[in-house]
LOLOVEX-887361 format. One record per residue (C-alpha): residue in one letter; x, y, z. Coordinates in pm, 1 decimal. Each point is the difference from the previous one (the first is absolute). Example, Ala and Ser with C-alpha at 12.3 -4.5 7.8 and 13.67 -1.06 7.14 Angstrom:
residues 2
PT a 1230.0 -450.0 780.0
PT s 137.0 344.0 -66.0
END
This chain:
residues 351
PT x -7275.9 430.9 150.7
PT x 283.9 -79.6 199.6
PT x 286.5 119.4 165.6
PT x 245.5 -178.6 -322.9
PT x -255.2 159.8 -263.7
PT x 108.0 299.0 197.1
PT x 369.0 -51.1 -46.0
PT x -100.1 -114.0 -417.8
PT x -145.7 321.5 -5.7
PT x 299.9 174.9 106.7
PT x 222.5 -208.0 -247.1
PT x 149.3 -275.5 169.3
PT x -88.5 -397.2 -40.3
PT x -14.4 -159.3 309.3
PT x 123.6 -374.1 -33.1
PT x -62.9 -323.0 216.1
PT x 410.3 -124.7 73.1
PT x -151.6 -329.3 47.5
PT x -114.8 -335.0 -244.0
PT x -132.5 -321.8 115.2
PT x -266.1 -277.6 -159.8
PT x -235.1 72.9 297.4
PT x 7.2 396.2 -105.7
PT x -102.1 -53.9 -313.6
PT x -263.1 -336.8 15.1
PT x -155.0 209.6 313.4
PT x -109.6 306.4 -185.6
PT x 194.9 206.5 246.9
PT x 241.8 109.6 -251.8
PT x -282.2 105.7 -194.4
PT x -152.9 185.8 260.8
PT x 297.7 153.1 48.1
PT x -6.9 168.0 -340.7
PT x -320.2 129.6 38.5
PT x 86.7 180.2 328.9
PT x 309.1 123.6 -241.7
PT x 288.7 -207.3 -14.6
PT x 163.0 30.5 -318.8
PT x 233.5 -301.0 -2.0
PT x 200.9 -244.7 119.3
PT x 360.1 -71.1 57.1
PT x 127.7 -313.6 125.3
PT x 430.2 -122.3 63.5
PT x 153.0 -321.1 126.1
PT x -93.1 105.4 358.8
PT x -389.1 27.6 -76.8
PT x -29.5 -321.9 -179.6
PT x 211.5 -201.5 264.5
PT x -245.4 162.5 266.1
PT x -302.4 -163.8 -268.5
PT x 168.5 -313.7 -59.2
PT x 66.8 -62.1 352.9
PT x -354.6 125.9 139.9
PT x -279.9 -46.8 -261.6
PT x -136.0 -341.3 6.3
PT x -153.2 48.8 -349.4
PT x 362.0 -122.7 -157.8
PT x 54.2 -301.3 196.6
PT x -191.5 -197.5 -253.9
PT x 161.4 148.9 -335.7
PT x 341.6 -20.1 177.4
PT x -46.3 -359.2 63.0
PT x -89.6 -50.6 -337.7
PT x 301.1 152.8 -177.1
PT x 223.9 -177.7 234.1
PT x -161.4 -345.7 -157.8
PT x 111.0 157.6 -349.9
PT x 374.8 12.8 114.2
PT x -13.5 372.3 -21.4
PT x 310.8 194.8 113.0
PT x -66.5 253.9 281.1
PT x 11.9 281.2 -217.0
PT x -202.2 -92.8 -242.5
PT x -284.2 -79.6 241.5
PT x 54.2 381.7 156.7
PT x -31.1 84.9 -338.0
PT x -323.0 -209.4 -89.0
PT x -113.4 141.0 361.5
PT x 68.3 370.0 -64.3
PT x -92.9 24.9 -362.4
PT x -345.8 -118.5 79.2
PT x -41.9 227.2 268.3
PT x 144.5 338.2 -165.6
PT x -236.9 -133.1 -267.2
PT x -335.7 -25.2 200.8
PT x 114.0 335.3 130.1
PT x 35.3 183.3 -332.7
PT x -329.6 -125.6 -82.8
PT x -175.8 158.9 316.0
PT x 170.1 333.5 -108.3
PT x -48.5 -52.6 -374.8
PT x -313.9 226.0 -4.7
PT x 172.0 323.0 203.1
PT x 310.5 -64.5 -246.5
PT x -260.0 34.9 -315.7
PT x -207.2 283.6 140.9
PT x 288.2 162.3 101.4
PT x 200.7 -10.8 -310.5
PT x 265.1 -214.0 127.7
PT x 63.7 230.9 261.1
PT x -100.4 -203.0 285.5
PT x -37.7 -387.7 109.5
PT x 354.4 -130.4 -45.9
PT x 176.3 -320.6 250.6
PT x 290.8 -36.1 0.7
PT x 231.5 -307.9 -25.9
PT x 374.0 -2.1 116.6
PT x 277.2 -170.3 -183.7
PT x 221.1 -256.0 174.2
PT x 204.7 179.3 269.5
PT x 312.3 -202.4 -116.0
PT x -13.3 169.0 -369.1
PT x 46.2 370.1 170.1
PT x 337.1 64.2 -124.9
PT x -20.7 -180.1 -344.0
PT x -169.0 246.6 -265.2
PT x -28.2 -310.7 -249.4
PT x -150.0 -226.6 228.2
PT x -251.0 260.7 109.2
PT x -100.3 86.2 -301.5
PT x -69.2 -379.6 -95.3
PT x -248.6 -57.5 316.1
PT x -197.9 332.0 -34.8
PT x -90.4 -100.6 -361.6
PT x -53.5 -331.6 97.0
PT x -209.9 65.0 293.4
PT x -189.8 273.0 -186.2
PT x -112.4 -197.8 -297.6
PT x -53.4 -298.9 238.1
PT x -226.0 260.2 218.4
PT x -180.1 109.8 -306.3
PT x -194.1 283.3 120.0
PT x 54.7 381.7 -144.9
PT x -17.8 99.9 414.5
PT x 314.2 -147.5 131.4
PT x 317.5 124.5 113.2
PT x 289.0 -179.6 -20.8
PT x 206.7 119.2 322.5
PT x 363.5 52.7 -13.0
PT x 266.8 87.7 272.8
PT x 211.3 324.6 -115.1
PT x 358.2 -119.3 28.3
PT x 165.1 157.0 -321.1
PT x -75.8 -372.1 -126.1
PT x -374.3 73.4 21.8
PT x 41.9 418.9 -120.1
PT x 140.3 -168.7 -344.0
PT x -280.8 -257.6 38.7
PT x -217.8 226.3 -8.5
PT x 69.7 190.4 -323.5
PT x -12.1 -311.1 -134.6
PT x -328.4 -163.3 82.7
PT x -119.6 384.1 -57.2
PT x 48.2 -15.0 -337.9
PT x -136.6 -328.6 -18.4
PT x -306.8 131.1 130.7
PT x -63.6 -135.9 306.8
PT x -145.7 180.7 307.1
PT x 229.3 6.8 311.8
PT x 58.9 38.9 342.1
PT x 362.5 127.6 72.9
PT x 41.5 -108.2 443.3
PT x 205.4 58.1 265.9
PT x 112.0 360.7 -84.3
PT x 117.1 178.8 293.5
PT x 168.0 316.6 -142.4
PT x -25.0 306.5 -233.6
PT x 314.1 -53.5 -210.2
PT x -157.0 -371.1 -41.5
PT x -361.2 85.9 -123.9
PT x 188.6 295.8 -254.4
PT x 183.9 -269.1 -131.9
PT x -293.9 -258.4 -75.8
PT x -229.3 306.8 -131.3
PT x 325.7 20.3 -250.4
PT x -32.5 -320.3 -107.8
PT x -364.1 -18.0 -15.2
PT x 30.2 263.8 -262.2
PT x 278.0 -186.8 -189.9
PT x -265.2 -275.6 -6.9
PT x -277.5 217.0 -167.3
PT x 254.2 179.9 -227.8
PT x 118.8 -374.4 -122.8
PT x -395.0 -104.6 -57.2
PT x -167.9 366.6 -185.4
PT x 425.0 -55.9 -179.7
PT x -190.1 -348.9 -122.6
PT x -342.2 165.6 -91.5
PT x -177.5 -243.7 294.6
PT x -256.0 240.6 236.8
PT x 78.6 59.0 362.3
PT x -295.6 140.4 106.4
PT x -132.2 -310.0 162.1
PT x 349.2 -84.8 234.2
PT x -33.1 79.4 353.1
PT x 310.9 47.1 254.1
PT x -5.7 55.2 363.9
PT x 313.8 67.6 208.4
PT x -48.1 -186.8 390.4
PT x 170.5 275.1 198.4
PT x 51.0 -169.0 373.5
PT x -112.1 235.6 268.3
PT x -15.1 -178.5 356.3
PT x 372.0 -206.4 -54.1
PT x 180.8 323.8 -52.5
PT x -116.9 151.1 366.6
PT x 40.9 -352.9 142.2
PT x 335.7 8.8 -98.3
PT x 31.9 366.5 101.0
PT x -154.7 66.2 291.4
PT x 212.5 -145.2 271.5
PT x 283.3 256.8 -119.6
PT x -174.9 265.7 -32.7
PT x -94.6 291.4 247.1
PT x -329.9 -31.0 119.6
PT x -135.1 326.5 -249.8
PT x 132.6 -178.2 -297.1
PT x -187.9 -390.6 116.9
PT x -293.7 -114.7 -221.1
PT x 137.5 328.1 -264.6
PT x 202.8 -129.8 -254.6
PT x -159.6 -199.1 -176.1
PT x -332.7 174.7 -57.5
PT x 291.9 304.2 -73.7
PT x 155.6 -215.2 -256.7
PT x -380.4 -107.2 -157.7
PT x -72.0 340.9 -32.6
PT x 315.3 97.8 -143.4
PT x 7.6 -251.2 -253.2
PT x -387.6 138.4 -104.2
PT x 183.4 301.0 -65.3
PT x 254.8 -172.7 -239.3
PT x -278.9 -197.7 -151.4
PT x -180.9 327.6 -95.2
PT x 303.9 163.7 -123.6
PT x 119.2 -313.9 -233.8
PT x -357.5 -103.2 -167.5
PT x -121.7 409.6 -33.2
PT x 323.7 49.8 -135.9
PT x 210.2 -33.9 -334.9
PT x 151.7 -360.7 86.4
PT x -358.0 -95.5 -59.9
PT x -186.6 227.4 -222.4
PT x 67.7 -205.2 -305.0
PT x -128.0 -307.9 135.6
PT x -328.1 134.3 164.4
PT x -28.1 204.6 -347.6
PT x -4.7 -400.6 -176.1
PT x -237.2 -103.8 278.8
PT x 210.0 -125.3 260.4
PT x -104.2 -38.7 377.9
PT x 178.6 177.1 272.0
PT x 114.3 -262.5 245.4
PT x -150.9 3.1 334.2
PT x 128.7 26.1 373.5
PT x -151.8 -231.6 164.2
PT x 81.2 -94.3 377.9
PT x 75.3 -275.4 124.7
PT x 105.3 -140.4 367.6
PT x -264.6 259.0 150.5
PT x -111.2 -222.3 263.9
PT x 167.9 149.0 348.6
PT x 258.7 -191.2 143.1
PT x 12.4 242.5 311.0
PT x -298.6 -16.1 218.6
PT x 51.8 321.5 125.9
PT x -51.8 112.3 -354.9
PT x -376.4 44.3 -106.9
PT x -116.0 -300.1 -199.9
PT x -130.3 232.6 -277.0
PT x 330.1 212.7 5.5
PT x 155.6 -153.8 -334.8
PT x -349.4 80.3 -153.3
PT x -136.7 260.0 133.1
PT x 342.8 196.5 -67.2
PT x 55.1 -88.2 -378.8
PT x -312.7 116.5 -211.8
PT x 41.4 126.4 -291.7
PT x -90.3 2.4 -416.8
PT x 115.9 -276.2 -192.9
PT x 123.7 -229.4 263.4
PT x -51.4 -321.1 137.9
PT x -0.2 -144.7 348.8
PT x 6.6 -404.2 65.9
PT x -101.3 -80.2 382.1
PT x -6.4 -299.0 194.5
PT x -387.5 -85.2 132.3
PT x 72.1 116.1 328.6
PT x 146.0 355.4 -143.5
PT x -299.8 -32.8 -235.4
PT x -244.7 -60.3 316.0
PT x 112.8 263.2 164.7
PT x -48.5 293.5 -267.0
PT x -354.8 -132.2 -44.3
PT x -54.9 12.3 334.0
PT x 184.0 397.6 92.4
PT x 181.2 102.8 -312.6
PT x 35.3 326.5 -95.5
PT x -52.5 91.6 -406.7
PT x 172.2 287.4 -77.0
PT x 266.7 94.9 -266.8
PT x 327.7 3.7 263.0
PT x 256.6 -54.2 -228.0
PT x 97.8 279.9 -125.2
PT x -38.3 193.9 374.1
PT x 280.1 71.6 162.3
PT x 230.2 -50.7 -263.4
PT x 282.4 308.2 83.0
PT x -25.7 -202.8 370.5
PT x 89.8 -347.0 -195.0
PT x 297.6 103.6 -132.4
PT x 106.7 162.2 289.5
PT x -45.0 -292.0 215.8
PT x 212.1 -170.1 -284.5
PT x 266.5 245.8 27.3
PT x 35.9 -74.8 354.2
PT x 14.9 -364.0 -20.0
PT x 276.5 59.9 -204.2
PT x 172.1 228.3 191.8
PT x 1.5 -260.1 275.3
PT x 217.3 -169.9 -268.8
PT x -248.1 -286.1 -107.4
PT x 21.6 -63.6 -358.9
PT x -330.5 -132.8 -166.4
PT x 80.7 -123.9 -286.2
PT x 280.6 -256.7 172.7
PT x -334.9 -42.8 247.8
PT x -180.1 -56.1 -335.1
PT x 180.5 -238.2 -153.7
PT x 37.8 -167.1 325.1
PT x -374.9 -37.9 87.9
PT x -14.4 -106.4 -362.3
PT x 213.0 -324.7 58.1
PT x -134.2 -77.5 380.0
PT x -349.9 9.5 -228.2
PT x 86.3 -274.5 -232.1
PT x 148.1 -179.7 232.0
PT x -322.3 5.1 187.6
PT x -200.6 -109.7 -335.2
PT x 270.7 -295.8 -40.9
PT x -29.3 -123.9 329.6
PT x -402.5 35.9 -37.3
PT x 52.8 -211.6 -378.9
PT x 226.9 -250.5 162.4
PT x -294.2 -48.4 264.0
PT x -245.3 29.3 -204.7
PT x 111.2 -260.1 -229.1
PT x 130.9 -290.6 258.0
PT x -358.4 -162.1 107.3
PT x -57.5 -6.4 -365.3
PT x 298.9 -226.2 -71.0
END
């Protein structure tokens, strides 16, 4: 038993944010899921980090460069192998688990975020190509993505809805995650087997935050805002928007957090951890984040403390006339622009 098989037990899948060739061919990741990691998710960031550092592609890349490969294509050949070999390490905690647990995740092209047809297109193509009942196909919420989503729902894929920052934006993909089911049970297909998780960023928002705020309010808001939109989550999926879709065998959708590395090191390292425990959520970490709650962790169900206090400390950021939804949808766009500039890198030694 371990400190993550602690945190299972309380509800909550703890997930490497990390993928690489040498993960995988090592038997680390492997190891990793038997100390309890649940899954994987990777972005454009993670694999230009791989690409760049991992001497076990330099051969393969070479290769596909001799075939006159375009650069994408030979991310793609990259990737897709790797979210492969990593659905088959989890394969056997998805199928004992009932499809509950053991998905990666695979992002589609940053430059597709605000084009719902073109979004749709890669996420079925990178699914089939994938081939593996475990993977999530990972898709930025920009309204593009939201009507994305209820699309590829009720085409029955499993996905990974990133880069949500707000409550008012993870209402309005639950929303359309229903649309999706309704349009699939409407077609007399099952549901029972699609699995969606909604990133909710947690570090960005007090990055962002913190150097305007009074110093009772710093390293607050966003664990505020977490807990706050726990609150929504239980009210929407135990409530009638839902009932008729859990009733047919539909899945809640599931927080899970995302950015909980510390960018403050005054912060704890375990604070985005730590802080955000709760039933039927997920949280992705980096290795060091991951390191660290192995090492002095605390499992316990903290999400739903404090809760009256989280709203209140939401109340006052608001009062200080900070509006977090305009923060939301602007930590939404610096965030694709971040997984652009990683693509764009990513892609040029490959050309």
């Amino acid at each position: 038993m371990t400190i993550l098989s602690d945190v299972k037990a309380l509800g909550q899948q703890i997930w490497l944010d990390n993928l690489s060739r040498s993960l995988v061919q090592s038997g680390e990741l492997a190891e990793m899921m038997r100390q309890g990691v649940c899954g994987v998710t990777s972005n454009p960031a993670i694999f230009q980090k791989a690409f760049a550092g991992d001497a076990l592609y330099a051969g393969e890349i070479a290769a596909l460069k001799q075939q006159n490969r375009n650069p994408k294509a030979i991310y793609e050949t990259l990737a897709i192998a790797d979210v492969q070999a990593a659905c088959d390490v989890f394969l056997p905690e998805y199928e004992k688990s009932g499809g509950k647990i053991g998905f990666v995740s695979l992002e589609v092209a940053p430059d597709l975020s605000h084009d719902t047809t073109g979004t749709v297109a890669e996420a079925k193509r990178l699914h089939a190509a994938i081939n593996r009942p475990n993977v999530m196909i990972k898709v930025p919420t920009t309204d593009e993505g939201v009507a994305a989503l209820e699309q590829l729902v009720s085409d029955g894929l499993s996905i990974n809805l990133t880069l949500l920052f707000s409550r008012q934006q993870t209402l309005k993909a639950y929303a359309a995650y229903v649309k999706g089911i309704e349009k699939r049970l409407a077609a007399g297909m099952h549901v029972n087997h699609i699995r969606v998780v909604a990133s909710f960023f947690i570090s960005r928002v007090d990055g962002a935050l913190d150097t305007t705020l009074p110093q009772p309010l710093q390293g607050k808001v966003a664990i505020a805002l977490a807990k706050a939109a726990y609150q929504d989550w239980q009210q929407f999926f135990g409530g009638e928007a839902f009932a008729a879709a859990k009733a047919a065998g539909a899945n809640p959708v599931q927080l899970l957090w995302a950015s909980t590395g510390v960018k403050n090191p005054a912060y704890p390292d375990t604070l985005y951890v730590d802080s955000l425990i709760g039933p039927d959520t997920v949280n992705t970490v980096p290795d060091a984040t991951l390191k660290a709650f192995i090492g002095h962790g605390t499992a316990a169900t903290t999400l739903t403390e404090g809760q009256t206090e989280a709203l209140a400390v939401l109340a006052e950021t608001e009062k200080l006339g900070i509006d977090l939804e305009a923060l939301a949808l602007r930590l939404q766009e610096d965030g694709l622009k971040q997984f652009e500039d990683a693509f764009a890198k990513l892609l040029e030694p490959l050309a």
